[in-house]
C-alpha positions as CSV (number, residue, x, y, z in Angstrom):
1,X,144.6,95.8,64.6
2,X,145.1,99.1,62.2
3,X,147.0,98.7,60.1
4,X,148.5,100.9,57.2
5,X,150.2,99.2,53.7
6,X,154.1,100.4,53.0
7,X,154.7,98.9,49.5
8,X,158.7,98.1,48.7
9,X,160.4,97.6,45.1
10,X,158.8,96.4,42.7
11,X,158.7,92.3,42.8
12,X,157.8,91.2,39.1
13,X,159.6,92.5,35.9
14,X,157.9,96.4,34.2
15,X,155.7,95.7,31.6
16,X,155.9,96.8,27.8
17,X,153.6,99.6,27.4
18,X,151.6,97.6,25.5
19,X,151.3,94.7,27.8
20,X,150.4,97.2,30.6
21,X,147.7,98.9,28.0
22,X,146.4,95.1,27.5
23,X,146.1,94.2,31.7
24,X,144.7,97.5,32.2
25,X,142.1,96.4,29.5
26,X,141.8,93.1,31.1
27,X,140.8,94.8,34.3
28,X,138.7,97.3,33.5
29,X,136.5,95.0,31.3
30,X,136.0,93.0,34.4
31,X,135.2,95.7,36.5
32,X,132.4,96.9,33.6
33,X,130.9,93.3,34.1
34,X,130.8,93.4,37.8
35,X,129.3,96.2,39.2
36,X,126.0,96.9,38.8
37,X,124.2,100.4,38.2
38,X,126.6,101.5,35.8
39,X,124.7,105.1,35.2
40,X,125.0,106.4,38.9
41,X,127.9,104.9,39.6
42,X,131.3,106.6,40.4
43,X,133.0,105.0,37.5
44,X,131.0,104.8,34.6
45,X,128.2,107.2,35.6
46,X,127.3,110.6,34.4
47,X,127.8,114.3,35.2
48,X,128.0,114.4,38.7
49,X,128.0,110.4,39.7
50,X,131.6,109.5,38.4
51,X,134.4,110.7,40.6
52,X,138.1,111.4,39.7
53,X,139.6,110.1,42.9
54,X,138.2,107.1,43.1
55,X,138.7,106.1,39.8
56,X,142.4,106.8,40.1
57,X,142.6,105.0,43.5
58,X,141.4,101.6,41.3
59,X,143.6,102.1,39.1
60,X,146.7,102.6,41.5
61,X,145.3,99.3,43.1
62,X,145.5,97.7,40.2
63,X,149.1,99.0,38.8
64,X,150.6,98.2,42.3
65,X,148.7,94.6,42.5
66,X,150.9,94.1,38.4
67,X,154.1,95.7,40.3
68,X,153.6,92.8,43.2
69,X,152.5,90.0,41.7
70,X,152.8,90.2,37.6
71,X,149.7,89.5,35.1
72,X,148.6,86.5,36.8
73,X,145.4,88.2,37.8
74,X,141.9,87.0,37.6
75,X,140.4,90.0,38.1
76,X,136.6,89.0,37.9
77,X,137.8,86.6,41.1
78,X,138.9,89.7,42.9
79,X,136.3,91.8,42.1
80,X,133.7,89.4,43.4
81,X,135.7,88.0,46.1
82,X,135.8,92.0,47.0
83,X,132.0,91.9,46.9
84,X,131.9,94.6,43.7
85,X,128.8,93.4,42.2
86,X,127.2,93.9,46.0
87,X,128.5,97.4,46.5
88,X,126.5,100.6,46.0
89,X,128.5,102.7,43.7
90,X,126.7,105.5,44.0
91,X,128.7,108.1,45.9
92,X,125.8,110.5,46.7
93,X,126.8,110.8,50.4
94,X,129.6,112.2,50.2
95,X,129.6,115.8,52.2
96,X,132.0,117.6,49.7
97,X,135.5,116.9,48.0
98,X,136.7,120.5,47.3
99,X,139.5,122.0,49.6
100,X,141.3,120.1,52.2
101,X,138.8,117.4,51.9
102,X,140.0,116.6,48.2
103,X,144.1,115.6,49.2
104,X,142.2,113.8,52.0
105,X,140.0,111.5,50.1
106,X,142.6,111.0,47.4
107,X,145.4,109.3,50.3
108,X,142.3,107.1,51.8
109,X,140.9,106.5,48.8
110,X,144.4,105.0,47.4
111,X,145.4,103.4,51.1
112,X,141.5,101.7,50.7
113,X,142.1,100.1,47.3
114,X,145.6,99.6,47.2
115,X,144.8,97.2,50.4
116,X,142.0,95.4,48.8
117,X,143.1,94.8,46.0
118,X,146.7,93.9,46.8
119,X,145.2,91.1,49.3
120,X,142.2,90.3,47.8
121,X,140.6,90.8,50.9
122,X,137.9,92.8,52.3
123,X,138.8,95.2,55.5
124,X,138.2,93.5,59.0
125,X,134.4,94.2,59.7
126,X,133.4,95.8,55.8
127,X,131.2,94.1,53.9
128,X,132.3,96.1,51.0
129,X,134.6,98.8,50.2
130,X,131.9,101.8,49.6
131,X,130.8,101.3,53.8
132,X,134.7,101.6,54.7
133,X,135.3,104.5,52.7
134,X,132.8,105.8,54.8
135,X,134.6,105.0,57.9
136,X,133.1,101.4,58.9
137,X,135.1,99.5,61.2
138,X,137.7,102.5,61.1
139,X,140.0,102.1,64.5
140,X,143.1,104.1,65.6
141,X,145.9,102.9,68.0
142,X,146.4,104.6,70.8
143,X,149.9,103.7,72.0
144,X,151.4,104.1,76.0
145,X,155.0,103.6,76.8
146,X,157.2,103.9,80.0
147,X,159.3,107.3,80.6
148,X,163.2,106.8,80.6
149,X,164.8,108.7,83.1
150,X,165.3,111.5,80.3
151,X,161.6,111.5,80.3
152,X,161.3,110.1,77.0
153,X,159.6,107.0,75.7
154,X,161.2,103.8,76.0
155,X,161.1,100.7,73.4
156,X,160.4,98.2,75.9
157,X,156.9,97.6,77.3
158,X,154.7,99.6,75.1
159,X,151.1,99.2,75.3
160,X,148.8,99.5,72.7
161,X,144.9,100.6,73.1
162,X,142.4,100.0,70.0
163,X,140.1,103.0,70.0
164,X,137.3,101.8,67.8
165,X,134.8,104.1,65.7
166,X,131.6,104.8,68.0
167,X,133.4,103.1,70.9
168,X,133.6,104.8,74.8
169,X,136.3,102.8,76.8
170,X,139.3,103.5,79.2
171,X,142.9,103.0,79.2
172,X,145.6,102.6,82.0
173,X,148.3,104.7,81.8
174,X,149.4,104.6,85.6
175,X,153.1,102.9,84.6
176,X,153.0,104.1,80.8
177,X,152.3,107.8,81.1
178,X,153.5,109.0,77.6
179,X,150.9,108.8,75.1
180,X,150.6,109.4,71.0
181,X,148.7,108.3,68.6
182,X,149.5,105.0,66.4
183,X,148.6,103.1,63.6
184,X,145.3,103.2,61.9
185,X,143.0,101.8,59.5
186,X,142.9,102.8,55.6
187,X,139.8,104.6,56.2
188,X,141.3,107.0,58.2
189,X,142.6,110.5,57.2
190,X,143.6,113.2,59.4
191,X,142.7,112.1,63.3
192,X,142.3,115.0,66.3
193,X,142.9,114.5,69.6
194,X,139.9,116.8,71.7
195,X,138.7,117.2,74.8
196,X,135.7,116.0,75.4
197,X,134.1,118.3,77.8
198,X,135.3,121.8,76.8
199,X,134.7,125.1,79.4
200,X,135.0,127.8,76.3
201,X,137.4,127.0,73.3
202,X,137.7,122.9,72.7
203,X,141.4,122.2,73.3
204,X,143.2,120.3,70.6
205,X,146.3,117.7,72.2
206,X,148.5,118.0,69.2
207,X,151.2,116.5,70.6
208,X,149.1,113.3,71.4
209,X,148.7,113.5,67.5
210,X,152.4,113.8,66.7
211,X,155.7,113.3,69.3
212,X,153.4,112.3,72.2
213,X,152.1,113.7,75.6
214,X,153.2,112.5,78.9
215,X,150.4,112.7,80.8
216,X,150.9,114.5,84.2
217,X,149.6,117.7,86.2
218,X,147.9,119.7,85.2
219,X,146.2,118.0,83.1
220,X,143.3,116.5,84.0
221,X,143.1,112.7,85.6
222,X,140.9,111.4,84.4
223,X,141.8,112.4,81.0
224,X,138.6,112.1,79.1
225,X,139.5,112.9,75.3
226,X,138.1,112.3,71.5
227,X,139.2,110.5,68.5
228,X,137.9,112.5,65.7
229,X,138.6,110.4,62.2
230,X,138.4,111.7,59.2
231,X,137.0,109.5,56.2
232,X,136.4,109.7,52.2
233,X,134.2,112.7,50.9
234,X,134.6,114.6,54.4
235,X,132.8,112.1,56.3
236,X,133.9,112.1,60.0
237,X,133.6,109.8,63.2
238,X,134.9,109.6,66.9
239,X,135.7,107.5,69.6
240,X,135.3,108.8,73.5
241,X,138.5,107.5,75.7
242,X,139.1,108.1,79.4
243,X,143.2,108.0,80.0
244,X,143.5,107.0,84.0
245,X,146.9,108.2,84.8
């Protein structure tokens, strides 16, 4: 399932600035040892190699893992169980972060390491966090739900449809006709709603990407649509989905 982290208060006690200073320390020294190919990597690397956001992004991982669950950290644990020392550091893909592509990277990059290294865990179906920045294994919900006699969406009896990167599936919508995007993975930005098909000028559903569409004439059934997702460094994927109302 997508999912998306909503952190709460604070759980442990605010550290002294210097006890902060010294876990920050403790951290950082174990990332050093970890990861390998320090010179072209995107934290210790050179001109060019070493970028901002994801260095920031760590580091927010790391101050809300204190926040959570206090100095108790074995960070060279975490690191490997996160498969650091296996990961390609070297950021060399990435199509561009200028622009809109920047504020993008910088809430996926933060979503992607604030999630690891809360947990501990790898994504579902990453090996390593460099291939889900990227977008591997990135899914978004699509969710259907009933029409009150209002014609608005009722609580009862939603259903939800896993739209998976790469994927071409179909959804029945026949008793659920209202339709809007839902949860999604960490590696997911901005998502677009397309048609797939387009005679002239692609049409964009924004209202499947915000307040939902309720899916009725004229519209097309078949509804054949794309899932454009965004993902770190202006990297992009879709998923192909055929809504039979």
């Amino acid at each position: 399932m997508p999912s998306t982290t909503t952190l709460g208060p604070a759980q442990q006690p605010h550290l002294s600035p210097a006890k902060l200073a010294e876990e920050i320390g403790r951290a950082y020294l174990s990332l050093h040892a970890t990861i390998q190919n320090h010179a072209s990597s995107v934290f210790f690397g050179g001109t060019g190699k070493q970028q901002v956001i994801v260095q920031e992004a760590w580091l927010v991982g790391i101050l809300t893992r204190l926040l959570l669950n206090g100095t108790t950290a074995d960070y060279a644990a975490i690191f490997q169980s996160l498969n650091f020392q296996g990961t390609n550091w070297d950021f060399s893909w990435i199509r561009t972060l200028n622009g809109t592509a920047n504020s993008a990277s910088k809430k996926i990059a933060r979503a992607v390491f604030e999630e690891a290294l809360t947990s501990g865990n790898l994504p579902a179906n990453s090996n390593n966090l460099a291939d889900h920045l990227k977008g591997n294994g990135a899914s978004v919900e699509i969710i259907s739900s009933k029409l009150s006699p209002k014609r608005r969406p009722v609580q009862g009896g939603k259903v939800a449809y896993i739209a998976l990167r790469g994927s071409t599936g179909s959804h029945a919508t026949a008793t659920t006709p209202h339709v809007k995007i839902g949860n999604k993975t960490s590696n997911v930005g901005e998502v677009q709603v397309l048609e797939v098909h387009p005679v002239g000028k692609q049409r964009r559903y924004r209202d499947m990407e915000r307040r939902g569409l309720i899916l009725e004439a004229p519209l097309e059934n078949p509804l054949d649509i794309v899932i454009v997702m965004q993902h770190y460094g202006d990297i992009s994927s879709q998923a192909e989905v055929q809504l039979n109302w």
